[in-house]
N, C-alpha and C positions, 0 to 999 in steps of 0.2 A: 809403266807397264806393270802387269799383276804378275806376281812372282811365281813362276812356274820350278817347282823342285819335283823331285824323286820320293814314292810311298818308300820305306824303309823296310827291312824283312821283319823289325821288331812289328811293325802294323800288323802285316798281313800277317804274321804267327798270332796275335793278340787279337785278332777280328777275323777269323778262318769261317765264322759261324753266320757271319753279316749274310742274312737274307739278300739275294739280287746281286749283289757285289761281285766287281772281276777278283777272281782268286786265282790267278795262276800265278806262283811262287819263281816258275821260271823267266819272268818277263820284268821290264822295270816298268813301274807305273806313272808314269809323267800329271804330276795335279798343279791347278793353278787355288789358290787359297784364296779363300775369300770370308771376313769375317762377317757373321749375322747376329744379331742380339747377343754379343758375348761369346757366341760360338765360332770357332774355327771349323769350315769343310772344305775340301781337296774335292775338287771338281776334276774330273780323267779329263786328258787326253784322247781323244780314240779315235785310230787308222780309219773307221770305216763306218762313219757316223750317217746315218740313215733314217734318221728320224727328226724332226722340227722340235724336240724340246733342249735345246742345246746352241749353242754359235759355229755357225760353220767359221773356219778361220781358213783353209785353204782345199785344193784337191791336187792329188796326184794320181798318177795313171803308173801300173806296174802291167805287163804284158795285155797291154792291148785295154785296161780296164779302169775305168777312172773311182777314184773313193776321195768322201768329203774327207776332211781330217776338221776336229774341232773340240769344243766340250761341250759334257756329255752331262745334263743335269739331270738324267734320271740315275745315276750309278755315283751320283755326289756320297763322300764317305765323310762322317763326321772327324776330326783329329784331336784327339783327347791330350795328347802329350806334343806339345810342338819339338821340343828335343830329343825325343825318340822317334815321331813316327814319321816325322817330314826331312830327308835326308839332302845331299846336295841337289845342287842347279841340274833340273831336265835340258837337253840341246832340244829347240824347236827352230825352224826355219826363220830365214829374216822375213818371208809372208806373216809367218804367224806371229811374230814380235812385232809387225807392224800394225795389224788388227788388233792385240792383247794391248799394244797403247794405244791406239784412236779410239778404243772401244770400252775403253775400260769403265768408264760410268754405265756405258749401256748393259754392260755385261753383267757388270754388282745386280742393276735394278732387274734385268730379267731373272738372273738367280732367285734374286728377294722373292718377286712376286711369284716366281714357280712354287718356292716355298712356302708364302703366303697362301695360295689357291690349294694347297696339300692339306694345311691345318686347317684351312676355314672348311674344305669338301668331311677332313674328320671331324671338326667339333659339330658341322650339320648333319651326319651321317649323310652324305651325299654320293648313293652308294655310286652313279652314273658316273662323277669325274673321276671318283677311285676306281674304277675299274674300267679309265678311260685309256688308250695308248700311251699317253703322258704317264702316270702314276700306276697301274698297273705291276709295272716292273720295277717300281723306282725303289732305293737305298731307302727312303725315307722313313719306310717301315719298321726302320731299325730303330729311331732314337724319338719313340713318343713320347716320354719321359723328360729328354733334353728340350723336346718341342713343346712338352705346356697340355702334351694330350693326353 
């Protein structure tokens, strides 16, 4: 299984300014890690995942109303300090620690290539995929430097 922990409050105080990023201080933020060319990013969690750039892992229904739960690869946060910003184990469902291990290869390679198709749409100026519903809104924007762009 991919290791699902908790952002830390030291993150969220130290990256308040991350363009796209969930910033609510009041909330715990559940990431599953995953590393890419030497980078570590924390991929969320999120209740109410509604859009295909991401792995649906389960749905639930709260009055009357069903939401995907999964992650969410446009709001992937880069983790620059693993001993500050990544804190203990997130509780997920035994659905989603059943998907998080039978899926776990598929999951790395969808990450990758979402990330891949982000710098190859920058290094072509490809203004269409960046300003497609995938990339649009994504975290990505934040670490062109870490990405080679």
């Amino acid at each position: 299984m991919l290791k699902v922990s908790c952002l830390t409050n030291h993150f969220l105080t130290t990256n308040h300014g991350l363009k796209e990023a969930l910033h609510d201080k009041n909330r715990g933020y559940g990431i599953v890690t995953i590393e890419l060319n030497g980078l570590t990013f924390g991929i969320p969690l999120r209740t109410n995942l509604n859009h295909k750039y991401g792995i649906h892992l389960d749905s639930i229904t709260k009055n009357g109303k069903t939401s995907k739960r999964g992650l969410d690869f446009t709001k992937a946060v880069l983790i620059r300090d693993t001993v500050k910003d990544i804190g203990g184990p997130f509780f997920v469902s035994e659905d989603q620690k059943k998907v998080l291990t039978s899926r776990k290869k598929m999951i790395v390679n969808q990450f990758e290539k979402y990330v891949e198709q982000y710098v190859n749409a920058v290094k072509g100026n490809v203004s269409g995929t960046l300003a497609s519903s995938a990339y649009r809104y994504s975290t990505l924007i934040n670490y062109h430097d870490e990405l080679g762009l």
